[in-house]
N, CA, C and O atoms as a Tinker XYZ file with bonds, in Angstrom:
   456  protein
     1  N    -15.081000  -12.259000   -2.955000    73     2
     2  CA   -13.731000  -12.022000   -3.412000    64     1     3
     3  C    -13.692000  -12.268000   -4.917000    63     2     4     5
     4  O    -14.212000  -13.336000   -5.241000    81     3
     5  N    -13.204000  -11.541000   -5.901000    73     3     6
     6  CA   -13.269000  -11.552000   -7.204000    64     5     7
     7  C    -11.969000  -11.685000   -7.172000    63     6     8     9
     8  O    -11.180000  -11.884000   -6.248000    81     7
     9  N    -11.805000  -11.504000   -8.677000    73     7    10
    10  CA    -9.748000  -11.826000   -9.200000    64     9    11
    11  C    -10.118000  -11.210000  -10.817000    63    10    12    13
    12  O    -10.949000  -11.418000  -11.701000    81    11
    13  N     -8.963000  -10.350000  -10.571000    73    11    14
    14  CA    -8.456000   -9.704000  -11.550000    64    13    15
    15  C     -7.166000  -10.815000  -12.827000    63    14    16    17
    16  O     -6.004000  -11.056000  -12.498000    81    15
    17  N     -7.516000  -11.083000  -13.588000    73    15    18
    18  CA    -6.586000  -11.850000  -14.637000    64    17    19
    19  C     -5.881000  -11.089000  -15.847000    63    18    20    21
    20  O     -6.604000  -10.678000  -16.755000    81    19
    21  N     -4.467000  -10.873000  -15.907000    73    19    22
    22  CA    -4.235000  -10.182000  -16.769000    64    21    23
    23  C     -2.741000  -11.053000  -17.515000    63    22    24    25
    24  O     -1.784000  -11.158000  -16.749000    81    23
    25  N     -2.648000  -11.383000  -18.318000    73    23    26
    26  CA    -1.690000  -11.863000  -18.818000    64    25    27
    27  C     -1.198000  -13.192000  -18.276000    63    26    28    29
    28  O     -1.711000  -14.272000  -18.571000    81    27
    29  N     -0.016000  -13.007000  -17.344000    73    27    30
    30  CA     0.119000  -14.440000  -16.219000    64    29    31
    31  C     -0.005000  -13.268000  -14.557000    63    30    32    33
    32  O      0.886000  -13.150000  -13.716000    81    31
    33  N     -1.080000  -12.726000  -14.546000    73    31    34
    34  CA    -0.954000  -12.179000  -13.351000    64    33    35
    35  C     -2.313000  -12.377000  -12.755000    63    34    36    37
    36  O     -3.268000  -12.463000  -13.527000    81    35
    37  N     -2.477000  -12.446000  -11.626000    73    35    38
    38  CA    -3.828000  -12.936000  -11.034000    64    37    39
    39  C     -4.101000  -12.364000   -9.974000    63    38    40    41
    40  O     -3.427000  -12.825000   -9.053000    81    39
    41  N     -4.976000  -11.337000   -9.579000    73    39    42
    42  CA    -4.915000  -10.471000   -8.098000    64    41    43
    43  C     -6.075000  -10.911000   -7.807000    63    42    44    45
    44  O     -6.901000  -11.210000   -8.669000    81    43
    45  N     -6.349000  -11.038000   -6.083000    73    43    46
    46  CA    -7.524000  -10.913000   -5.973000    64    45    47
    47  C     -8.108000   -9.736000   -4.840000    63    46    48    49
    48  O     -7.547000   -9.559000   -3.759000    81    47
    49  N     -9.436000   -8.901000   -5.318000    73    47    50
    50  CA    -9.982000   -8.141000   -5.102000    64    49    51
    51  C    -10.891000   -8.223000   -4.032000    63    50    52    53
    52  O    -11.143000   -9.426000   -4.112000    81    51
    53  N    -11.548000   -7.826000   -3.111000    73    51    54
    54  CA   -13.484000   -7.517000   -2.872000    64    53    55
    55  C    -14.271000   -7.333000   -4.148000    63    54    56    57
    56  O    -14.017000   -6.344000   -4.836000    81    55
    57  N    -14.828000   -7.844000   -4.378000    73    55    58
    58  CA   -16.053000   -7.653000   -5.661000    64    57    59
    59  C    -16.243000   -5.774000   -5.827000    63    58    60    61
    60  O    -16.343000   -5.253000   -6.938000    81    59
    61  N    -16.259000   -5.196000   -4.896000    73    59    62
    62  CA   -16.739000   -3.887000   -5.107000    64    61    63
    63  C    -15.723000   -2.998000   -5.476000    63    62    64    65
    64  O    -16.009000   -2.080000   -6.245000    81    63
    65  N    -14.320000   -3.152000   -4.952000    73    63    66
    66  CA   -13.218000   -2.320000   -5.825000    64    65    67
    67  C    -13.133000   -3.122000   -7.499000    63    66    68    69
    68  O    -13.253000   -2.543000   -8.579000    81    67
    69  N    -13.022000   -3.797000   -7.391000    73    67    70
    70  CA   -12.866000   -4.421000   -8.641000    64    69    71
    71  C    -13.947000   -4.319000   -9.825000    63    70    72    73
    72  O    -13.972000   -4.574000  -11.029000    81    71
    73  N    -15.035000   -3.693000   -8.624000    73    71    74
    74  CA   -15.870000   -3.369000   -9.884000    64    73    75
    75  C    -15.460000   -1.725000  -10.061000    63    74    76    77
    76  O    -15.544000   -1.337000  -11.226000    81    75
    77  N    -15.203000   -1.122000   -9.470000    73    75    78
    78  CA   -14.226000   -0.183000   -9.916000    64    77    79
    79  C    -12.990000   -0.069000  -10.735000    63    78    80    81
    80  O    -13.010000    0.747000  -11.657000    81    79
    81  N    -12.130000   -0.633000  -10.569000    73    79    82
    82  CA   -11.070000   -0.775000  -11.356000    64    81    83
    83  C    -11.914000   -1.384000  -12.939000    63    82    84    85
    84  O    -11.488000   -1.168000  -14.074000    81    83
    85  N    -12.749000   -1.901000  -12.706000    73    83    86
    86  CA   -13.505000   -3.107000  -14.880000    64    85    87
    87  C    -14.111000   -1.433000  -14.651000    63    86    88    89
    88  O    -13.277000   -0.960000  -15.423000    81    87
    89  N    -14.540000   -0.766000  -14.404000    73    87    90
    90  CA   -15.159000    0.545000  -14.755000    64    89    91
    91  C    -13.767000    1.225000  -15.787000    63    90    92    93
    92  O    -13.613000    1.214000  -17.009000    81    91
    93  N    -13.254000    1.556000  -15.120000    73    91    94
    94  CA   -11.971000    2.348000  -15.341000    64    93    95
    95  C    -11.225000    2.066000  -16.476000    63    94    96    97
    96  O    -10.948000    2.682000  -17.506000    81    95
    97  N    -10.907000    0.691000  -15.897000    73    95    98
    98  CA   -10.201000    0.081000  -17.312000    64    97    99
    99  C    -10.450000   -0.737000  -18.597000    63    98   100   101
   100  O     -9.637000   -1.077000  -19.457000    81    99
   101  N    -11.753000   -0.965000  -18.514000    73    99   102
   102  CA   -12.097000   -0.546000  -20.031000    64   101   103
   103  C    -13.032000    0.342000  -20.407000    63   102   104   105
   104  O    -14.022000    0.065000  -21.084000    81   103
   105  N    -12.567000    2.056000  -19.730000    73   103   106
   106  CA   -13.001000    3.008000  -20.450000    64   105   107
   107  C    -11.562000    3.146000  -21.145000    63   106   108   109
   108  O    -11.517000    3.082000  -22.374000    81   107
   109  N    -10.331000    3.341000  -20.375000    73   107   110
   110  CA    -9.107000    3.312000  -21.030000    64   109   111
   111  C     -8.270000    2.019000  -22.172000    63   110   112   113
   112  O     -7.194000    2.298000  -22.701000    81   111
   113  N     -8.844000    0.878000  -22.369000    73   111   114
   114  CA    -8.907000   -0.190000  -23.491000    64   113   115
   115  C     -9.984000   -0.130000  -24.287000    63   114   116   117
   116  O    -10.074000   -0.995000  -25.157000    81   115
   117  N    -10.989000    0.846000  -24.182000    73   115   118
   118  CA   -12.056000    0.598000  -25.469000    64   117   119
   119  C    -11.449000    1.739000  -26.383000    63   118   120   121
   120  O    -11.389000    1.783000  -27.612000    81   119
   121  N    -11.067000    2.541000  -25.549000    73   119   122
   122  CA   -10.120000    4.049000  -26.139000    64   121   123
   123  C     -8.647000    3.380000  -26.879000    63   122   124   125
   124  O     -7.863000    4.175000  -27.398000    81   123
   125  N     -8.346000    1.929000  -26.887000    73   123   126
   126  CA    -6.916000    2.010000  -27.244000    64   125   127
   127  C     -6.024000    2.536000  -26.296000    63   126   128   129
   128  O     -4.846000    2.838000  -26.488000    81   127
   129  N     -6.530000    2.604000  -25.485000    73   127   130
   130  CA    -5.321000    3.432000  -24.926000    64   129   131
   131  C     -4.247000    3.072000  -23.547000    63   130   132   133
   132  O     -4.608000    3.301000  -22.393000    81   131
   133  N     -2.940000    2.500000  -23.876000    73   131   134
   134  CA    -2.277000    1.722000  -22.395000    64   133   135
   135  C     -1.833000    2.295000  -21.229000    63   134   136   137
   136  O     -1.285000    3.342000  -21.572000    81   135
   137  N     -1.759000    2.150000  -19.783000    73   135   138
   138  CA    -1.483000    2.063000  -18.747000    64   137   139
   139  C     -0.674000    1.636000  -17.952000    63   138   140   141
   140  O     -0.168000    0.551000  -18.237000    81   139
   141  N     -0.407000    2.065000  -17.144000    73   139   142
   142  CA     0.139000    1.623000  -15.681000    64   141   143
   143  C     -0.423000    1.505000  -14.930000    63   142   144   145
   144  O     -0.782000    2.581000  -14.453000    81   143
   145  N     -1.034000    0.089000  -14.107000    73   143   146
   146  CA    -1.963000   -0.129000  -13.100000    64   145   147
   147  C     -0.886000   -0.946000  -11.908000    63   146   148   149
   148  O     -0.214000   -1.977000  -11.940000    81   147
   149  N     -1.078000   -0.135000  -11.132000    73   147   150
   150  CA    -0.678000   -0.086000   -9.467000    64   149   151
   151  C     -1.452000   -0.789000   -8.487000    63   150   152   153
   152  O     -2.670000   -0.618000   -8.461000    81   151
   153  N     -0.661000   -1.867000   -7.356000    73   151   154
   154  CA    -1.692000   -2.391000   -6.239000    64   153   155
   155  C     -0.271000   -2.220000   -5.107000    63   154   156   157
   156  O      0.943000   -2.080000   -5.257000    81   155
   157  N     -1.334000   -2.336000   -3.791000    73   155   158
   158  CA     0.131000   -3.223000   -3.389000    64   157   159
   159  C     -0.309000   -4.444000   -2.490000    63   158   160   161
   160  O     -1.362000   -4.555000   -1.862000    81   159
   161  N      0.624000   -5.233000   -2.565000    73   159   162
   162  CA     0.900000   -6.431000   -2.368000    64   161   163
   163  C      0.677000   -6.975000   -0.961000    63   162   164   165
   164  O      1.475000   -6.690000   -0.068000    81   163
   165  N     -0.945000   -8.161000   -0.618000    73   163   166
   166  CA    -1.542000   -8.021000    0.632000    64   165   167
   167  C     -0.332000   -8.569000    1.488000    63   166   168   169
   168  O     -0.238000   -8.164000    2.647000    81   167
   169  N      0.407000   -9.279000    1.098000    73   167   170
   170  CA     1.556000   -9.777000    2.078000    64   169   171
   171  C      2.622000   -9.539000    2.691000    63   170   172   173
   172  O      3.015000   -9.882000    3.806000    81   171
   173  N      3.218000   -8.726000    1.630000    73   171   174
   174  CA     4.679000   -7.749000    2.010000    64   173   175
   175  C      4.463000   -6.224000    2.017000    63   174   176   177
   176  O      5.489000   -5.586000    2.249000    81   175
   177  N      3.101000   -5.352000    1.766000    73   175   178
   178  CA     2.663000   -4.467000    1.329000    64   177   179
   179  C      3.429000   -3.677000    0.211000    63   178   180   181
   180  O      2.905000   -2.674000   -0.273000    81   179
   181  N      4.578000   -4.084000   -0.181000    73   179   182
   182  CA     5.355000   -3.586000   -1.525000    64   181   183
   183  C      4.299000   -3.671000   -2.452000    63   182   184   185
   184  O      3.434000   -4.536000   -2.591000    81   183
   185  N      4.656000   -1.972000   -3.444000    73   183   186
   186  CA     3.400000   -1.958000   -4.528000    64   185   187
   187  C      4.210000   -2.645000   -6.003000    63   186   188   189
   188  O      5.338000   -2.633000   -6.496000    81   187
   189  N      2.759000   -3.262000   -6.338000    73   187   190
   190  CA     3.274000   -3.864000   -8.048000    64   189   191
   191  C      2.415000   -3.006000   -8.901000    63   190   192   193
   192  O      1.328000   -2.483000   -8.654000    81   191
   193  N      3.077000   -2.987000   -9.847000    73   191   194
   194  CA     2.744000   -2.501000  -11.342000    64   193   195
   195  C      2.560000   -3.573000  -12.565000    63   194   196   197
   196  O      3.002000   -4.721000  -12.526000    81   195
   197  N      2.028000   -3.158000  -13.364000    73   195   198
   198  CA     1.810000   -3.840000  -14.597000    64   197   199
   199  C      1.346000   -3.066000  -15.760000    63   198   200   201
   200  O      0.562000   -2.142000  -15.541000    81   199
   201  N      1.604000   -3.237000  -16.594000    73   199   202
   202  CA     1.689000   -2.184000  -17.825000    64   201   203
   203  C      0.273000   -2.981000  -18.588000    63   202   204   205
   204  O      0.516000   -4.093000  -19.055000    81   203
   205  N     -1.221000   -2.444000  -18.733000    73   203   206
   206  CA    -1.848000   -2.276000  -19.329000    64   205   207
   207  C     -2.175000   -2.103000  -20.818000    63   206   208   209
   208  O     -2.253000   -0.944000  -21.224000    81   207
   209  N     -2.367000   -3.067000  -21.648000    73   207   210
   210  CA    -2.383000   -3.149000  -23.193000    64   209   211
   211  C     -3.634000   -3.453000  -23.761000    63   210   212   213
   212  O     -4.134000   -4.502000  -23.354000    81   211
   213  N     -4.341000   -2.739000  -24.687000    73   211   214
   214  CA    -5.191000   -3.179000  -25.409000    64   213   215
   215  C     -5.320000   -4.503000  -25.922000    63   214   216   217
   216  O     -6.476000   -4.915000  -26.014000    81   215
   217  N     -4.243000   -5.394000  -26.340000    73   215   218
   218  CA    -4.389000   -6.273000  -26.972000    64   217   219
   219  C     -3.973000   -7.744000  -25.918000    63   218   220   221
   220  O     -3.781000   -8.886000  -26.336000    81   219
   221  N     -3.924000   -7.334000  -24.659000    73   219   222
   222  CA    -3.671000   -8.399000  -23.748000    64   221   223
   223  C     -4.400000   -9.097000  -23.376000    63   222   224   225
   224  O     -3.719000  -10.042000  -22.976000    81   223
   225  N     -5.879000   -9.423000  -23.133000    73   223   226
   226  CA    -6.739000  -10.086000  -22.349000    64   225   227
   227  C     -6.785000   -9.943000  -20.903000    63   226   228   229
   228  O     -5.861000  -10.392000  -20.225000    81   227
   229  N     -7.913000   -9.280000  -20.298000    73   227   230
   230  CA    -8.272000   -9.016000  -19.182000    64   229   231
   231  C     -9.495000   -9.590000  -18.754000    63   230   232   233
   232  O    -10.371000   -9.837000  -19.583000    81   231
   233  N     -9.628000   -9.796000  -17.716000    73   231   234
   234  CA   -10.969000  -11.149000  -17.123000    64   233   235
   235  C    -11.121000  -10.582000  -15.755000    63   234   236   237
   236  O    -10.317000  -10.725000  -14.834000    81   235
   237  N    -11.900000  -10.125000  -15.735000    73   235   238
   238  CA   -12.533000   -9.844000  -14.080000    64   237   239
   239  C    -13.850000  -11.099000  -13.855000    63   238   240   241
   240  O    -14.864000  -11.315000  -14.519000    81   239
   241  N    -13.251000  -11.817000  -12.519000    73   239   242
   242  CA   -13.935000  -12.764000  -11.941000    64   241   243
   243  C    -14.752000  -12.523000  -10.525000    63   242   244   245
   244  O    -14.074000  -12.275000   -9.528000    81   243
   245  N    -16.029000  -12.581000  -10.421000    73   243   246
   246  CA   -16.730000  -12.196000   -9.368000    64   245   247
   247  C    -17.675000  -12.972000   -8.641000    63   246   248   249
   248  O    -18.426000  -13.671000   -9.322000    81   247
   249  N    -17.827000  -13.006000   -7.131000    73   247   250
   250  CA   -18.006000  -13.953000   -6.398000    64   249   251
   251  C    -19.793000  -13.879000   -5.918000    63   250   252   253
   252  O    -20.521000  -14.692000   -5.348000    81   251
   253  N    -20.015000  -12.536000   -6.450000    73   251   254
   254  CA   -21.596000  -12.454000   -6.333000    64   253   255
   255  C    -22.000000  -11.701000   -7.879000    63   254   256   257
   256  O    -21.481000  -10.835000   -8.583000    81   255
   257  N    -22.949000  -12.369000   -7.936000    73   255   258
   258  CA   -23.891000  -11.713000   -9.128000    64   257   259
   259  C    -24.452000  -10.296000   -9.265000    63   258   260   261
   260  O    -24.685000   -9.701000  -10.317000    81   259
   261  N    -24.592000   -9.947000   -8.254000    73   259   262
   262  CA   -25.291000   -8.334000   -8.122000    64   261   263
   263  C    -24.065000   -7.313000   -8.550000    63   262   264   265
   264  O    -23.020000   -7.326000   -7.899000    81   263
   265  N    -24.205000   -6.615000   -9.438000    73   263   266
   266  CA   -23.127000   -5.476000   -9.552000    64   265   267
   267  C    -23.996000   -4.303000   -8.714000    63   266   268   269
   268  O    -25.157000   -3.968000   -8.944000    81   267
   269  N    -23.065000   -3.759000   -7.640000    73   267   270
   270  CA   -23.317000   -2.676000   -6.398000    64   269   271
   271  C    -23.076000   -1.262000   -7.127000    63   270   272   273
   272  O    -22.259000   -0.999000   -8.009000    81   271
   273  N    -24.078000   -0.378000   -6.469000    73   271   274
   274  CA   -24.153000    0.960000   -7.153000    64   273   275
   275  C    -22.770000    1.649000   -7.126000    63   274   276   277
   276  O    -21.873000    1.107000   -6.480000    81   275
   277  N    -22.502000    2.961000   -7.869000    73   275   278
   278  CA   -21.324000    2.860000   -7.639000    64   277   279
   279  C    -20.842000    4.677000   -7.446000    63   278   280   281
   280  O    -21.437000    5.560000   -8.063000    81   279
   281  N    -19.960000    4.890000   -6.717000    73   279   282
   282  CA   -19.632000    6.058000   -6.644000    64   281   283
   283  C    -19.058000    7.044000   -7.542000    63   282   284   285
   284  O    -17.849000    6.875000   -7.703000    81   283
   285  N    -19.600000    8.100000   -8.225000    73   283   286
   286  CA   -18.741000    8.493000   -9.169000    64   285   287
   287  C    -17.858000    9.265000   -9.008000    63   286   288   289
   288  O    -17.058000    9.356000   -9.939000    81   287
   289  N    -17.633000   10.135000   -7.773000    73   287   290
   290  CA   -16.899000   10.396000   -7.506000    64   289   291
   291  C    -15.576000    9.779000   -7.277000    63   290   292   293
   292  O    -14.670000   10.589000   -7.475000    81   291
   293  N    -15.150000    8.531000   -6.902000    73   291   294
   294  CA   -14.330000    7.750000   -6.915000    64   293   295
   295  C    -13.820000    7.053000   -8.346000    63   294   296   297
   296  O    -12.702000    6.626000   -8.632000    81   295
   297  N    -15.104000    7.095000   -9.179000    73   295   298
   298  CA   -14.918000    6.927000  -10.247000    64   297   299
   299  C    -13.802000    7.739000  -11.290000    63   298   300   301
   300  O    -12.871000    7.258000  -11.936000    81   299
   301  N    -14.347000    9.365000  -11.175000    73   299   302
   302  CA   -13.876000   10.352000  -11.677000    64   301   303
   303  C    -11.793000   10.250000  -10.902000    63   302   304   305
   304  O    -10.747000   10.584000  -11.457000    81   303
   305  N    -12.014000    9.715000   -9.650000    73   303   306
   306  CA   -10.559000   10.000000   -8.759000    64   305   307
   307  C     -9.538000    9.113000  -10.164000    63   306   308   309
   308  O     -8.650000    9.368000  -10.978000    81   307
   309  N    -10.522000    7.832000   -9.659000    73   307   310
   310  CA    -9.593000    6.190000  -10.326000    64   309   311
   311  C     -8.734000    6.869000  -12.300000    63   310   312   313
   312  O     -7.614000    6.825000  -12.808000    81   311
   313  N    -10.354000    7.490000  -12.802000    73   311   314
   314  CA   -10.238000    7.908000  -14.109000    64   313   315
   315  C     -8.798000    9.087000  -14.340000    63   314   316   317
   316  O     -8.029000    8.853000  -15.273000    81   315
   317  N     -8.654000    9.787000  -13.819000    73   315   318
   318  CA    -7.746000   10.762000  -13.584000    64   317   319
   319  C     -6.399000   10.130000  -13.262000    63   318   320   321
   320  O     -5.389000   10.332000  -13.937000    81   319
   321  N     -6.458000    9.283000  -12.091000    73   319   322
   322  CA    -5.697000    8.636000  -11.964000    64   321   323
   323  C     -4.408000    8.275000  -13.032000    63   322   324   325
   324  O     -3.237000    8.592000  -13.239000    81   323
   325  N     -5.901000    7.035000  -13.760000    73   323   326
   326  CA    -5.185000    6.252000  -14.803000    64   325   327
   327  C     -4.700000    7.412000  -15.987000    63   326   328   329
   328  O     -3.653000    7.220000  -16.606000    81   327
   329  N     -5.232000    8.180000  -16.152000    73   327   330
   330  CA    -4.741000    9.230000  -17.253000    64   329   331
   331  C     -4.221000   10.215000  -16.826000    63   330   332   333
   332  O     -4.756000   11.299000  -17.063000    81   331
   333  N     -2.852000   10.144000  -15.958000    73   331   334
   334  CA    -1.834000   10.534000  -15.597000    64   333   335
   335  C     -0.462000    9.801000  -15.648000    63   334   336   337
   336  O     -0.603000    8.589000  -15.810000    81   335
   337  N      0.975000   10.269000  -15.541000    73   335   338
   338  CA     1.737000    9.322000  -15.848000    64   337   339
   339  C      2.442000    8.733000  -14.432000    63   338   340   341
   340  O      3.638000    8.463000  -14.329000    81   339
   341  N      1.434000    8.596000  -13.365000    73   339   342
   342  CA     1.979000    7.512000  -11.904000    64   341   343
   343  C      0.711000    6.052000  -12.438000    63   342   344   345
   344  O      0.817000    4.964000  -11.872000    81   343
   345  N     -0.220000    6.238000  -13.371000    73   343   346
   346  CA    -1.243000    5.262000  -13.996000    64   345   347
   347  C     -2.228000    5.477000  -13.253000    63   346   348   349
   348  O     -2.455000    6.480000  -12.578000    81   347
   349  N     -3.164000    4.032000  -13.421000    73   347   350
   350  CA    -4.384000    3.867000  -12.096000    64   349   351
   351  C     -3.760000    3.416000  -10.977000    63   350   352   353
   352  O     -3.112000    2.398000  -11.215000    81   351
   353  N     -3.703000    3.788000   -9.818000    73   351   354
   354  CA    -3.618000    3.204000   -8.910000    64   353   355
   355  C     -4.876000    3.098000   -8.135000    63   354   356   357
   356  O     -5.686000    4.023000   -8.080000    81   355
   357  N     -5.069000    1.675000   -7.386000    73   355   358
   358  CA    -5.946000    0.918000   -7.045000    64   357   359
   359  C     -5.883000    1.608000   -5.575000    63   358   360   361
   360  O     -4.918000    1.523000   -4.815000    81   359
   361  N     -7.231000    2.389000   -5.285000    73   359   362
   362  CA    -7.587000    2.754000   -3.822000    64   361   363
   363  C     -8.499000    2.487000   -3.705000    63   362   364   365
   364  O     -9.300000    2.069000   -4.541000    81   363
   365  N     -8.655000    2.730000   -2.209000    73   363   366
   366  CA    -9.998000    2.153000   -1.427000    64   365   367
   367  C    -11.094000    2.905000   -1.270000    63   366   368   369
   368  O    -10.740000    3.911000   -0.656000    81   367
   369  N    -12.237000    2.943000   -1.504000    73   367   370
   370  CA   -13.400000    3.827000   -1.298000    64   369   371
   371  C    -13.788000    4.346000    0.130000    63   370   372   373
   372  O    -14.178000    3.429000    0.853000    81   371
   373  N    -13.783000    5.263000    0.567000    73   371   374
   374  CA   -14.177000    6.191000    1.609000    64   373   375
   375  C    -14.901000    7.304000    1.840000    63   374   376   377
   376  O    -15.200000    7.939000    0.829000    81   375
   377  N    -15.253000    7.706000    2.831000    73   375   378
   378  CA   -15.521000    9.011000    3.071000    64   377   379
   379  C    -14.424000   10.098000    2.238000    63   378   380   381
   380  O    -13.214000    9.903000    2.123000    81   379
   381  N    -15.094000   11.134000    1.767000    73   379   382
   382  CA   -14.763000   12.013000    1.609000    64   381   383
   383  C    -14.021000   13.026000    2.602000    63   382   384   385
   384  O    -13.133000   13.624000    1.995000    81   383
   385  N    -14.121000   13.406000    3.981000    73   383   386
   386  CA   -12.942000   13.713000    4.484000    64   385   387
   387  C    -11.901000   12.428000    4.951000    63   386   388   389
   388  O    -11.041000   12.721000    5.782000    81   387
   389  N    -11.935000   11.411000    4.587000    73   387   390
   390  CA   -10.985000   10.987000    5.207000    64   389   391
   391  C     -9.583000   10.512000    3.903000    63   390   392   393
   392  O     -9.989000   10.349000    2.752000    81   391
   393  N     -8.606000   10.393000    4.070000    73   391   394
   394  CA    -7.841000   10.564000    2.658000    64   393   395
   395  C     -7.662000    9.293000    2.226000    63   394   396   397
   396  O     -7.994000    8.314000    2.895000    81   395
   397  N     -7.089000    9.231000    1.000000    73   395   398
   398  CA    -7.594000    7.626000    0.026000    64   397   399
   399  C     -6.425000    6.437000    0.414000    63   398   400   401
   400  O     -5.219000    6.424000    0.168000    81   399
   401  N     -7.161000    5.592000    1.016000    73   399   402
   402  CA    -5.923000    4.500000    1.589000    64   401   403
   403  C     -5.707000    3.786000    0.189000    63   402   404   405
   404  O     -6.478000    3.902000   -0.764000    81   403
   405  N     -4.189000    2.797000    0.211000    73   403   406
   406  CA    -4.031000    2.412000   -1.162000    64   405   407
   407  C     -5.171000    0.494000   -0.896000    63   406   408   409
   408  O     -5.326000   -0.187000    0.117000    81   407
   409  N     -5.520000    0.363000   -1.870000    73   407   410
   410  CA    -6.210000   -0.743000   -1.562000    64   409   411
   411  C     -5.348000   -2.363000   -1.813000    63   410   412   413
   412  O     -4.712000   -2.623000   -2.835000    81   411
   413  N     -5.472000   -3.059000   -0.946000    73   411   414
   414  CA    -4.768000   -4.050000   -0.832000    64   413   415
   415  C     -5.514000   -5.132000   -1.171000    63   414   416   417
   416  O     -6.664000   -5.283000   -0.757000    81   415
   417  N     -4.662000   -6.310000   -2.273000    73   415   418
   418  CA    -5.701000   -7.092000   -2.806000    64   417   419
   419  C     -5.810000   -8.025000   -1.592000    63   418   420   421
   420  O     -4.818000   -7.875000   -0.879000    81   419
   421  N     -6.571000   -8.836000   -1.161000    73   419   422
   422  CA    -6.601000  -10.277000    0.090000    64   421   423
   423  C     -5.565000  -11.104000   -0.512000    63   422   424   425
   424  O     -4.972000  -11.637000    0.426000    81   423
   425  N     -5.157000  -11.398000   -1.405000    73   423   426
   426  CA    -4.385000  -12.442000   -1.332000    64   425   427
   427  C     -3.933000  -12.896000   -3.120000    63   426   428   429
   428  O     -4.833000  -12.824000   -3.956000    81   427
   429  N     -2.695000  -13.285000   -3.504000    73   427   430
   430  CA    -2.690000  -13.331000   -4.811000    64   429   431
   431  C     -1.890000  -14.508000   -5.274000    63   430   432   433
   432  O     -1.282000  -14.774000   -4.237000    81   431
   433  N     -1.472000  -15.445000   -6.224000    73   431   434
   434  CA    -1.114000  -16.145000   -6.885000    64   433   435
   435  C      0.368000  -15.643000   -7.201000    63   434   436   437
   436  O      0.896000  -14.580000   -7.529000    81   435
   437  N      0.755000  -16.907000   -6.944000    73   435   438
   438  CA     2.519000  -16.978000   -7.337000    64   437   439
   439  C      2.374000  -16.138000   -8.463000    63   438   440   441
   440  O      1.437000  -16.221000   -9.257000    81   439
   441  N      3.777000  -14.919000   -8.565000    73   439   442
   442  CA     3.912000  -14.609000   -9.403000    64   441   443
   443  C      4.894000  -15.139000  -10.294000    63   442   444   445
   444  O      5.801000  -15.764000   -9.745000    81   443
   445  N      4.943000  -15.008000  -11.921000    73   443   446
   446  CA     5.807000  -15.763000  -12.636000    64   445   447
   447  C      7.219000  -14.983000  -12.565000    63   446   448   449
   448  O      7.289000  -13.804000  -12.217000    81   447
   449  N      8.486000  -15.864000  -12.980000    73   447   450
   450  CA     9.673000  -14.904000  -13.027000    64   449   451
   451  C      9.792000  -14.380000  -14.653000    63   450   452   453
   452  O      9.501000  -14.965000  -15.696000    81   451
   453  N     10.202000  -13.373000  -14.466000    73   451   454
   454  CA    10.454000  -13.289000  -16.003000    64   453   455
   455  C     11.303000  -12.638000  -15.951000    63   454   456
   456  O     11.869000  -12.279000  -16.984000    81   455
């Protein structure tokens, strides 16, 4: 289980989407360039958003050392995704006929009020 850190927000992942999503998103922060990144929520399944900034600090935390090969096709989906205006949204890797479930983090940290 890895965790995504972004500002005061803290998700946590499977190591292997998440190494999808650090693919993605800093091809779109080395570019300068901000986002809308989409999950939804393992508890209530309501989806959250968060607006993506170059200058925010992002930390991907991971629970095994091996980074797993990776699909580029899913790659190319996530990339498109994010450079559209619904953002990245976070899906789950599958078969190709079967259609893209949204990926749900395991479990996440109080969120702050603001």
């Amino acid at each position: 289980m890895g965790t995504l850190s972004y500002d005061r927000v803290d998700i946590e992942f499977d190591d292997r989407p998440l190494n999808y999503l650090q693919v993605v998103m800093v091809q779109k922060l080395r570019q300068n360039e901000s986002f809308l990144f989409s999950w939804r929520h393992a508890e209530s399944g309501c989806r959250r958003s968060v607006w993506m900034h170059p200058t925010i600090p992002l930390y991907f935390k991971y629970s095994d050392s091996q980074t797993p090969a990776m699909n580029r096709e899913l790659i190319s989906e996530l990339t498109r995704s994010a450079n559209s205006t619904q953002g990245l949204i976070a899906i789950s890797e599958r078969p190709a006929s079967l259609a893209a479930e949204p990926l749900v983090p395991r479990r996440r940290s109080p969120q702050p009020a603001y």
